[in-house]
C-alpha positions as a printed NumPy array, in Angstrom:
array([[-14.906,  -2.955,   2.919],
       [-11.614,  -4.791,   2.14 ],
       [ -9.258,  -3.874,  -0.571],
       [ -6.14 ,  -5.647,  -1.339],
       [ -3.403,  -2.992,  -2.501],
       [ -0.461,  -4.328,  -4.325],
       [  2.672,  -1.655,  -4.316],
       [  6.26 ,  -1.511,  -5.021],
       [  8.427,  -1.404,  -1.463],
       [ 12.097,  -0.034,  -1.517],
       [ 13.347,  -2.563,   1.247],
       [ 17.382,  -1.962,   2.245],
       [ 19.637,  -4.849,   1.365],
       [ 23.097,  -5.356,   3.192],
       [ 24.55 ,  -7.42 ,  -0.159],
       [ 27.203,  -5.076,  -1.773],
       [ 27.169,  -2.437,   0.369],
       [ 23.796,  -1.851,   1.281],
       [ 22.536,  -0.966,  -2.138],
       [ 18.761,  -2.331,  -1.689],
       [ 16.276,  -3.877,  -3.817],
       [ 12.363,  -2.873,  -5.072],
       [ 10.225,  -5.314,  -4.288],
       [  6.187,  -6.372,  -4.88 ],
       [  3.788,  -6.368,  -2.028],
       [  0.625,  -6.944,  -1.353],
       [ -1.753,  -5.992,   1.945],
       [ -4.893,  -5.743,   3.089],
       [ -6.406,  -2.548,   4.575],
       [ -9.872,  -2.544,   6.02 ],
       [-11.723,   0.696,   4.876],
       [-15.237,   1.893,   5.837],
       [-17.821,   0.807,   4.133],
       [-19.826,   3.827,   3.2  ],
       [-16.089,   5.743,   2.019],
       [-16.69 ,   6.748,  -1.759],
       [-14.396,   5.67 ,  -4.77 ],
       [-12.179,   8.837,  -5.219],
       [-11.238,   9.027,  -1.439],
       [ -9.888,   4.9  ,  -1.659],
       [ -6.935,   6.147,  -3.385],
       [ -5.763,   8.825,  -0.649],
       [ -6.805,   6.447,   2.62 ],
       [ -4.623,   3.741,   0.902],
       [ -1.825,   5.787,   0.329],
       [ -2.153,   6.847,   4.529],
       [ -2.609,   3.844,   5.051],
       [  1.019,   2.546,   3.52 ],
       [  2.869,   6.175,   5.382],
       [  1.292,   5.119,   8.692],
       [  2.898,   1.619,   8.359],
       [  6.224,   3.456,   7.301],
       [  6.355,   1.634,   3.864],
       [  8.712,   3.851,   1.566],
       [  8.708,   3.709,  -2.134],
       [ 12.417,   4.974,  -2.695],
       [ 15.38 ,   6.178,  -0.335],
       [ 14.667,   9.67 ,  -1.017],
       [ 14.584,  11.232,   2.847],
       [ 12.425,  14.174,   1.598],
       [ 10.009,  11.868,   1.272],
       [  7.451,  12.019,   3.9  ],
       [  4.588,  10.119,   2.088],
       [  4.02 ,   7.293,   0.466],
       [  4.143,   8.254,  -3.404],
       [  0.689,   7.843,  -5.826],
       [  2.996,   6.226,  -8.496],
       [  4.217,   2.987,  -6.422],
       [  0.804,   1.589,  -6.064],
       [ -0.05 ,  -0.929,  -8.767],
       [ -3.332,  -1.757,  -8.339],
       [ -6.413,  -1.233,  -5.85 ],
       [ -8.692,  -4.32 ,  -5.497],
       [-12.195,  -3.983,  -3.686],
       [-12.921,  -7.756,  -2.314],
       [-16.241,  -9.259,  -2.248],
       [-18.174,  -9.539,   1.072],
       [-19.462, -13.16 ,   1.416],
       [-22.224, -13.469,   4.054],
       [-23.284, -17.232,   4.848],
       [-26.729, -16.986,   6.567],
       [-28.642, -20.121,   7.526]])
């Protein structure tokens, strides 16, 4: 299945000395199909720490945080079939 995951990302910003800037993103993550609802939540949020997205500048943090995601959409599967 593919869910499209909208988050917050702390990215740094070199404009007044380096003082950085949230910002909204969006990705796509490719889960399996047979996963169940409650474990969508975790694999997204390994999903964004793998890819070394951080939600602040805090260096204690080592994962990405539960409250930076905004929303979890599960996309429809279209199969065209003759």
């Amino acid at each position: 299945m593919i869910v499209k995951v909208k988050f917050i990302e702390m990215i740094w910003d070199n404009y007044q000395g380096a003082s950085g800037k949230p910002i909204v993103r969006s990705v796509f993550a490719d889960l399996p199909n047979d996963i169940r609802l409650d474990e969508i939540e975790y694999r997204v949020l390994e999903i964004l720490t793998i890819k070394g997205i951080k939600r602040t500048y805090n260096p204690m943090e080592k994962s990405y945080p539960y409250d930076g995601i905004m929303s979890i959409e599960i996309l429809p599967i279209i199969n065209v079939g003759v």
